[in-house]
Backbone as a chain_set.jsonl record, in Angstrom:
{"seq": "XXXXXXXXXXXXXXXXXXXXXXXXXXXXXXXXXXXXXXXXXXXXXXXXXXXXXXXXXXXXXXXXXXXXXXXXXXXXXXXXXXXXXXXXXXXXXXXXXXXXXXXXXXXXXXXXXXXXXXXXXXXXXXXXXXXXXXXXXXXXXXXXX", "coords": {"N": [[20.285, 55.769, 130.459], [21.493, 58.936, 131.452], [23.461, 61.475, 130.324], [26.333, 62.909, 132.305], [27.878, 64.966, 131.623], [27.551, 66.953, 128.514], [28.428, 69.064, 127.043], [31.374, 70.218, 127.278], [33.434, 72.869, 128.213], [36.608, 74.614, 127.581], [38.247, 77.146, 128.518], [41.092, 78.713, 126.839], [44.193, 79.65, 126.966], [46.457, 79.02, 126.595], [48.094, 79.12, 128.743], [50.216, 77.029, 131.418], [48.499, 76.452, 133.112], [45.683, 76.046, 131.511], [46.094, 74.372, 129.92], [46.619, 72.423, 131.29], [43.928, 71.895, 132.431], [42.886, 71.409, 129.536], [43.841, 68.837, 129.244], [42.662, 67.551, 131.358], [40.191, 68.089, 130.925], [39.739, 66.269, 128.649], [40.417, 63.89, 129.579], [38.02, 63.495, 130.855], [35.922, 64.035, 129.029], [36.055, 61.625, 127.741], [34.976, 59.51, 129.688], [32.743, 60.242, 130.097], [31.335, 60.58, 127.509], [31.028, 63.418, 126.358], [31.488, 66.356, 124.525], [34.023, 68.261, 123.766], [34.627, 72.087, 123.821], [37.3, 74.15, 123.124], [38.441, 77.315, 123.882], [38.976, 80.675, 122.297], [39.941, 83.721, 123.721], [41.039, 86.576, 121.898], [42.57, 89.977, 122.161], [42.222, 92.46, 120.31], [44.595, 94.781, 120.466], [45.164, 98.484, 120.864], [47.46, 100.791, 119.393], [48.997, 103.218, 121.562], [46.873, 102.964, 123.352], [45.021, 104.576, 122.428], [43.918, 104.378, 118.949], [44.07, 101.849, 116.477], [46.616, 100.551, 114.412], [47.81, 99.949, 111.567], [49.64, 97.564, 111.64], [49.533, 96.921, 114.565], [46.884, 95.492, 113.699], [48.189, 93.984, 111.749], [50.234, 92.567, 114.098], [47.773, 91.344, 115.401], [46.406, 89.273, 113.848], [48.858, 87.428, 113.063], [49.041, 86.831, 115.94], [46.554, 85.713, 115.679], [46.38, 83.597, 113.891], [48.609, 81.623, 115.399], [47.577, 80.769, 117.265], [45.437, 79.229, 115.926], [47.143, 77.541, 114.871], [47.853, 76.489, 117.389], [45.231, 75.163, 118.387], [45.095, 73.198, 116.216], [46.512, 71.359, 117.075], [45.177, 70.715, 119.219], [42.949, 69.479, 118.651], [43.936, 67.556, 117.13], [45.318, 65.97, 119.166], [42.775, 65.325, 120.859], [41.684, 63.831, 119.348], [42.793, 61.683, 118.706], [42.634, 60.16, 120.981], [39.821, 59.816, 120.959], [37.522, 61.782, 121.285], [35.354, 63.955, 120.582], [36.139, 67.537, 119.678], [36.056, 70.734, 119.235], [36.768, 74.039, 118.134], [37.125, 77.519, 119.124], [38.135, 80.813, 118.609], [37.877, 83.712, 119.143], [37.436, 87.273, 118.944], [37.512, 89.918, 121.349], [37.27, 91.901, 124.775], [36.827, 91.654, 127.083], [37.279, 88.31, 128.905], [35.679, 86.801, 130.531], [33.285, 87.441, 130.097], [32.802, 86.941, 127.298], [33.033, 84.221, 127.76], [30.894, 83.68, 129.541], [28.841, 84.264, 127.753], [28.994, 82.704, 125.568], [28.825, 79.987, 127.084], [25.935, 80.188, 127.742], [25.016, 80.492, 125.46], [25.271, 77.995, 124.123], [24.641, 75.667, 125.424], [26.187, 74.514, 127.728], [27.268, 72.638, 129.692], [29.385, 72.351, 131.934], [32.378, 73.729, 132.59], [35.917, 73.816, 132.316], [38.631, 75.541, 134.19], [41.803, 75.979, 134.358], [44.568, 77.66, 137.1], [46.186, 80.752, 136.391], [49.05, 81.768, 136.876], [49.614, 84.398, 138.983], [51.417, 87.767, 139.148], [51.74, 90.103, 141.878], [51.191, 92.328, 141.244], [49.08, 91.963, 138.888], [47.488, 90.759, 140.55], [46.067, 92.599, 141.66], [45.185, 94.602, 140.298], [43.893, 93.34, 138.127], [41.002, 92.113, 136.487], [39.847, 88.692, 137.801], [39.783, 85.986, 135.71], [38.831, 83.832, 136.433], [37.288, 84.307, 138.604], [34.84, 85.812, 137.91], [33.787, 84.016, 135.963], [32.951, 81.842, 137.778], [31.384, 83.371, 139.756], [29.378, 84.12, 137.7], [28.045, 81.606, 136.201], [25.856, 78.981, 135.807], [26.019, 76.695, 135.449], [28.299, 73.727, 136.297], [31.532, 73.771, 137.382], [34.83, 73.538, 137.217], [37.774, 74.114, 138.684], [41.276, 73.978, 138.218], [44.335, 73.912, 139.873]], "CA": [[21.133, 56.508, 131.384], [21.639, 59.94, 131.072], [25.198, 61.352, 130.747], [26.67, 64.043, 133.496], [27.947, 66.306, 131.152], [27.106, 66.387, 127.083], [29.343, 69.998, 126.456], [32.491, 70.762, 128.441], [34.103, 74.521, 127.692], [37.608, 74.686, 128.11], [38.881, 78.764, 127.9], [42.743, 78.1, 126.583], [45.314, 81.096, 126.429], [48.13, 78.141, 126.293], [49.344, 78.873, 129.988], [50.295, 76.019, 131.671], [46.991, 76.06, 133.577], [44.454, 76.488, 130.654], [47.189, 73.519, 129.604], [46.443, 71.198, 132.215], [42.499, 72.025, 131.833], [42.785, 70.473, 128.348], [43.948, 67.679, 129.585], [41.613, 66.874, 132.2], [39.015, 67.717, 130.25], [39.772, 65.136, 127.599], [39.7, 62.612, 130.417], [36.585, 63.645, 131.785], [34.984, 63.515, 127.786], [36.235, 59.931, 127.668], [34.118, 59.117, 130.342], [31.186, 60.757, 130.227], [31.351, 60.701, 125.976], [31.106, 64.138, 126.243], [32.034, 66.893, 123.758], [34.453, 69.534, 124.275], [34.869, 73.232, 123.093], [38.459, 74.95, 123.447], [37.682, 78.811, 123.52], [40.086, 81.282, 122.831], [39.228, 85.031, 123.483], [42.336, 87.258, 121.583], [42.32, 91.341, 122.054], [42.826, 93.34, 119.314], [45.321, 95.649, 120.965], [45.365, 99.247, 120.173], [48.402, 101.74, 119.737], [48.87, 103.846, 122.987], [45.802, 102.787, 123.905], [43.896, 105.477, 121.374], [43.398, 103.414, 117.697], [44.39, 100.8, 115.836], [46.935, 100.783, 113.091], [48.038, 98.879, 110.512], [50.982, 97.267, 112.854], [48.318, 96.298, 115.614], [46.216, 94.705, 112.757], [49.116, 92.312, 111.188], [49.793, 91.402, 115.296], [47.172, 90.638, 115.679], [46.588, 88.691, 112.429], [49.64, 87.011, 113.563], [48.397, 85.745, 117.397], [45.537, 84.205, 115.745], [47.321, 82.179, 113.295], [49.715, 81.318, 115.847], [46.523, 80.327, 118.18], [44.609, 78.493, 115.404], [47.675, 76.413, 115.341], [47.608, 75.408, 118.409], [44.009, 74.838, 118.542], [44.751, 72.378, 115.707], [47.534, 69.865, 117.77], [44.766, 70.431, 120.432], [42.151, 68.655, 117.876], [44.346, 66.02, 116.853], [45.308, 65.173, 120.161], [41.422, 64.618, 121.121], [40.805, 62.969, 118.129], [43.825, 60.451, 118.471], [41.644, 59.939, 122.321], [38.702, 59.416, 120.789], [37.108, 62.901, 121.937], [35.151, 65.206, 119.895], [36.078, 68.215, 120.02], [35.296, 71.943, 118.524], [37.424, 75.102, 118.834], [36.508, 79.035, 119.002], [38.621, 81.792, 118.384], [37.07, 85.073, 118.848], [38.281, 89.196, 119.578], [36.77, 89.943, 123.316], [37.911, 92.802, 125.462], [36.471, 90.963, 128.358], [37.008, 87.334, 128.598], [34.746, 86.041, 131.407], [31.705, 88.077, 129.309], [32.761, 86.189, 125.97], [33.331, 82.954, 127.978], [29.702, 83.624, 129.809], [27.754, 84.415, 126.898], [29.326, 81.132, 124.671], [28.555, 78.89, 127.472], [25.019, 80.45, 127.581], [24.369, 80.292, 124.087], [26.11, 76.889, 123.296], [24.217, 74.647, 126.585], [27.336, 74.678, 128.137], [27.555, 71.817, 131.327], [30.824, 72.1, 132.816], [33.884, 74.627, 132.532], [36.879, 73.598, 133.003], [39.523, 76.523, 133.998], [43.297, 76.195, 134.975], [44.555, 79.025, 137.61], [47.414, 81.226, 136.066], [49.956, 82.118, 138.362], [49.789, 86.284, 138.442], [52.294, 88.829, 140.122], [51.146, 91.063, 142.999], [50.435, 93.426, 140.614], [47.833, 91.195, 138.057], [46.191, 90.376, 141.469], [45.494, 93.695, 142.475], [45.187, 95.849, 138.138], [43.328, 93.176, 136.57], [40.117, 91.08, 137.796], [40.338, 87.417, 137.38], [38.708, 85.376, 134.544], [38.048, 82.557, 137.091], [36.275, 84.668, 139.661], [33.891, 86.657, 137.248], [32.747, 82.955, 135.55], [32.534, 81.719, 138.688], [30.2, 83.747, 140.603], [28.02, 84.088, 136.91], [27.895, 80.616, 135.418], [24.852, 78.367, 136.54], [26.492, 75.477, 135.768], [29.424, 73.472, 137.097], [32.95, 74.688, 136.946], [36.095, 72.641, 138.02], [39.366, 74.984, 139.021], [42.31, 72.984, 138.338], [45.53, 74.298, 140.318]], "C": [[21.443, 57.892, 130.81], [23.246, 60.336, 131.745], [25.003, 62.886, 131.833], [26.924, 65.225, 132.69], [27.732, 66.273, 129.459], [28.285, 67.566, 126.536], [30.524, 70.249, 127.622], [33.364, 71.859, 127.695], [35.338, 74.376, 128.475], [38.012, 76.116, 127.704], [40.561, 78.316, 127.755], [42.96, 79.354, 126.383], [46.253, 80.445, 126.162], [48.745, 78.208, 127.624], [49.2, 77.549, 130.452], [48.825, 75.444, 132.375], [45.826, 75.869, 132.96], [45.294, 75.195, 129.996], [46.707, 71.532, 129.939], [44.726, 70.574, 132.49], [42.426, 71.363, 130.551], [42.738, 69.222, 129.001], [43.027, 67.017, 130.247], [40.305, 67.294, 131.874], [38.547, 66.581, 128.878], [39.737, 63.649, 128.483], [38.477, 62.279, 130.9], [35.653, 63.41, 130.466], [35.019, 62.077, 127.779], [35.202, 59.205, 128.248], [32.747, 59.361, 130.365], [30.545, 60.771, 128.878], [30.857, 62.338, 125.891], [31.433, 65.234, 124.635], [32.556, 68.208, 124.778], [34.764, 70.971, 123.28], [36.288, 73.949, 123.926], [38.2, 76.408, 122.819], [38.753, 79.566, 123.677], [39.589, 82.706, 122.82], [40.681, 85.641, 122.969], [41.651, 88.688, 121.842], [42.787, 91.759, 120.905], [43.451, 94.394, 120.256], [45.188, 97.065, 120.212], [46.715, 99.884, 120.901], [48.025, 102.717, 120.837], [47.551, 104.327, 122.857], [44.714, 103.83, 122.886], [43.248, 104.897, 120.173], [44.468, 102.531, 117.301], [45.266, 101.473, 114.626], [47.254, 99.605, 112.505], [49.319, 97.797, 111.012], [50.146, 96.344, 113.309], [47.595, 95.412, 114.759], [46.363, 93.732, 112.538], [49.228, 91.922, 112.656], [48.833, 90.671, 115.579], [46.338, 88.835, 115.186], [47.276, 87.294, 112.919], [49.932, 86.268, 114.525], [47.405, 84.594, 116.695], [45.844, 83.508, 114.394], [47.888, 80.825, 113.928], [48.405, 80.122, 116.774], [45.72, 79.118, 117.376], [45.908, 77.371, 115.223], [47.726, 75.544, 116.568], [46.218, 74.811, 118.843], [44.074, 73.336, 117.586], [45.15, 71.056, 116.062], [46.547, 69.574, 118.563], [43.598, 69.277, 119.951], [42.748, 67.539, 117.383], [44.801, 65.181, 118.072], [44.123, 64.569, 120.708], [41.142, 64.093, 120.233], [41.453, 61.388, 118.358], [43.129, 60.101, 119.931], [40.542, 59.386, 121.96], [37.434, 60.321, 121.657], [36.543, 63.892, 120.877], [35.327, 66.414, 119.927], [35.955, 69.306, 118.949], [36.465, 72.973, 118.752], [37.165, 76.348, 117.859], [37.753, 79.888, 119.451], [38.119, 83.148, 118.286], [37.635, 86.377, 119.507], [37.001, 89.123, 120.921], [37.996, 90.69, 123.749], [37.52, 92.623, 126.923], [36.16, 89.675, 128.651], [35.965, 86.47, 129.194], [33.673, 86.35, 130.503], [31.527, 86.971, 128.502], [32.203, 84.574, 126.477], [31.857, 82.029, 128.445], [28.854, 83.197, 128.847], [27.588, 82.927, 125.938], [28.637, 80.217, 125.554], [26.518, 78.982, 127.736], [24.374, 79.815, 126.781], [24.69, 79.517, 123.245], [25.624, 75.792, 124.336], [25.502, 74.206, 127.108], [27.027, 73.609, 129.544], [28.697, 71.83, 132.236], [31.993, 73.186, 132.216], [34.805, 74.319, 133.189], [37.746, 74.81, 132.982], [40.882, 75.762, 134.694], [43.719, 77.713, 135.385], [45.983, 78.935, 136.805], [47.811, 81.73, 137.21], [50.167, 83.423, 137.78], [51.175, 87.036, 139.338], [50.889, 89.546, 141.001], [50.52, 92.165, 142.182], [49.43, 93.39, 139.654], [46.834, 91.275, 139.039], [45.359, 91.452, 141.82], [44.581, 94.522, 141.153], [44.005, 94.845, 137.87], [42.47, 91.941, 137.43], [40.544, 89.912, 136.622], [38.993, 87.269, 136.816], [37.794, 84.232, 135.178], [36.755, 83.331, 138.251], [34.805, 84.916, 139.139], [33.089, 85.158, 136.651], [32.286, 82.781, 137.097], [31.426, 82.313, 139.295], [29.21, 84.307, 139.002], [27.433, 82.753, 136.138], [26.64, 80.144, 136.461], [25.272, 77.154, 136.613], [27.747, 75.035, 136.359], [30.656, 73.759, 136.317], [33.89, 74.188, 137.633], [37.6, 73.321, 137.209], [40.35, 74.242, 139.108], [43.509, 74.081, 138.82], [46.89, 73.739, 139.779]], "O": [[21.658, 57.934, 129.599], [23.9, 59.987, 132.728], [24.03, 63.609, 132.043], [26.381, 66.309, 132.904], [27.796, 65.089, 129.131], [29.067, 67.168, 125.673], [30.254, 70.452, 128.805], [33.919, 71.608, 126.626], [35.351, 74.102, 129.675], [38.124, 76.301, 126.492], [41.108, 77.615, 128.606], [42.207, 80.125, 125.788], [47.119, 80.991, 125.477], [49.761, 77.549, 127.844], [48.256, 76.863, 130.059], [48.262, 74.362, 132.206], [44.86, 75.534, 133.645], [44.623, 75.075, 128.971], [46.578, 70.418, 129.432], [44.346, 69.417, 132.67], [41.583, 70.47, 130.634], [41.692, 68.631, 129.27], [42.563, 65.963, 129.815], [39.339, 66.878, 132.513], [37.464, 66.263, 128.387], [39.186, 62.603, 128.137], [37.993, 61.202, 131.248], [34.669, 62.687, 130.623], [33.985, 61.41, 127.812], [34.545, 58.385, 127.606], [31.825, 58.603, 130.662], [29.326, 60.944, 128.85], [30.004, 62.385, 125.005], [31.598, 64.57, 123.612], [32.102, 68.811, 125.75], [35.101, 70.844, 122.102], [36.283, 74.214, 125.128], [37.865, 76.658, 121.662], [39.49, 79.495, 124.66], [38.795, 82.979, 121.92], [41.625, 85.211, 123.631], [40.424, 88.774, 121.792], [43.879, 91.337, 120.524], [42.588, 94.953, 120.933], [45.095, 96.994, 118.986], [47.101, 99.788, 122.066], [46.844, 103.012, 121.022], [47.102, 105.413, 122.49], [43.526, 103.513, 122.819], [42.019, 104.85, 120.219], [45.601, 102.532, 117.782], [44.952, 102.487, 114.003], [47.0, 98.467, 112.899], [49.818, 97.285, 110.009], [49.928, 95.247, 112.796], [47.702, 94.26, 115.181], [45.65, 92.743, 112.707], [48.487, 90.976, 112.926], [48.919, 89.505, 115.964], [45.958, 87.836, 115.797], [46.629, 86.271, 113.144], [50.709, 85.314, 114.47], [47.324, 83.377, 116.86], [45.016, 82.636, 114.129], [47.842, 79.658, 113.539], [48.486, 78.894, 116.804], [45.365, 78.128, 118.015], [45.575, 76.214, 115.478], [47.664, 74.322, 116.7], [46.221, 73.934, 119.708], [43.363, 72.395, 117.936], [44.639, 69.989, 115.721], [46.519, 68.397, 118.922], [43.33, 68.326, 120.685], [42.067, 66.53, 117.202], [44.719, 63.953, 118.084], [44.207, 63.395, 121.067], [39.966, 63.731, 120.26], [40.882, 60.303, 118.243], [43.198, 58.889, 119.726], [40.17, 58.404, 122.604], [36.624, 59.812, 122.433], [37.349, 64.639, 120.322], [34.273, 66.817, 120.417], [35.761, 68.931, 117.793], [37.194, 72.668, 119.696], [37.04, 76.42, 116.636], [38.312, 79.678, 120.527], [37.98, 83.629, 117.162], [38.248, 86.354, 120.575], [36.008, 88.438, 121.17], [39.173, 90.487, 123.451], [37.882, 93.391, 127.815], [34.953, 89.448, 128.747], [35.42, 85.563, 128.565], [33.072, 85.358, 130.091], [30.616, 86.153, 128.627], [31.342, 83.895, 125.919], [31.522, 80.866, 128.217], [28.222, 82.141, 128.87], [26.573, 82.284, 125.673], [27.782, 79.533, 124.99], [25.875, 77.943, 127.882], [23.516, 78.947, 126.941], [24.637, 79.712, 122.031], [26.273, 74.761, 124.161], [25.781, 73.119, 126.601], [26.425, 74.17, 130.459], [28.709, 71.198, 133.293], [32.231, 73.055, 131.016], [34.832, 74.406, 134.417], [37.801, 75.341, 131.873], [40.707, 74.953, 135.605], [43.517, 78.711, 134.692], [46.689, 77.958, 136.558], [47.196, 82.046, 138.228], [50.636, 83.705, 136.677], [51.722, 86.393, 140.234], [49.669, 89.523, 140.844], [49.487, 92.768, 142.473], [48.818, 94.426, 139.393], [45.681, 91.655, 138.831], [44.194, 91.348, 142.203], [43.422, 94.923, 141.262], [43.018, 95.385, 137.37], [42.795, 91.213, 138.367], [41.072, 89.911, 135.51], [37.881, 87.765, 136.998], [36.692, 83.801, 134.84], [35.642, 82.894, 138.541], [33.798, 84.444, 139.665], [31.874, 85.088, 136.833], [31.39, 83.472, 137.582], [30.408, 81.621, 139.33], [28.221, 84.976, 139.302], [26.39, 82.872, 135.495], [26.412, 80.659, 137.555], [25.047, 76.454, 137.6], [28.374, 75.901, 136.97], [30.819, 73.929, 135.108], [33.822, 74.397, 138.844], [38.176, 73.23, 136.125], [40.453, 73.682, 140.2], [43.614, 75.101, 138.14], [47.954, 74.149, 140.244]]}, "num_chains": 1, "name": "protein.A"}
């Protein structure tokens, strides 16, 4: 028998939706014996917007600490499941690209996303991470609300 999915990509920022995507992707490994990857893209931020200083640096420093912790409760919770799982941390100034290219260049079967809830003004300034996989992924992709 061949399984449905062998990799499942979860993109995590920690909102409640990228939250709830964990989750139901650790049910969906169970079943299918799957493996999953939790992907985090961080920005290196720069000072008004021109370069980087030594400030911007330690923040940043600082997120992905903060991030690789939570990546690690997210590994002991699939482990205590009985779920293999993997997790990626990487700088990206465009997350759908990063999120593309990983699931590309990692045989990627399934993406799970959770929608964040934006203001009027996210919806309009800043394109969405779900749309851009969406209309480039080849494989399947399940939008949790």
């Amino acid at each position: 028998m061949n399984k449905i999915f062998e990799h499942i990509l979860v993109p995590y920022n920690g909102c409640p939706g990228s939250q709830k995507a964990f989750k139901k992707s650790v049910e969906l490994a169970k079943v299918t014996q799957s493996k999953i990857t939790i992907f985090t893209c961080l920005e290196e931020r720069s000072t008004f917007g021109f370069f980087k200083t030594k400030t911007s640096k330690q923040e940043f420093e600082k997120e992905h600490k903060l991030v690789r912790e939570e990546h690690v409760k997210l590994e002991k919770n699939a482990e205590n499941q009985g779920v293999s799982l993997n997790s990626k941390i990487i700088k990206s100034n465009m997350a759908s690209e990063s999120i593309l290219e990983f699931a590309e260049k990692h045989d990627v079967d399934l993406i799970v996303m959770g929608l964040k809830k934006q203001t009027r003004h996210e919806k309009i300034y800043y394109p969405s991470t779900i749309e851009a996989v969406f209309k480039n992924f080849q494989g399947a992709i399940l939008v949790l609300n």
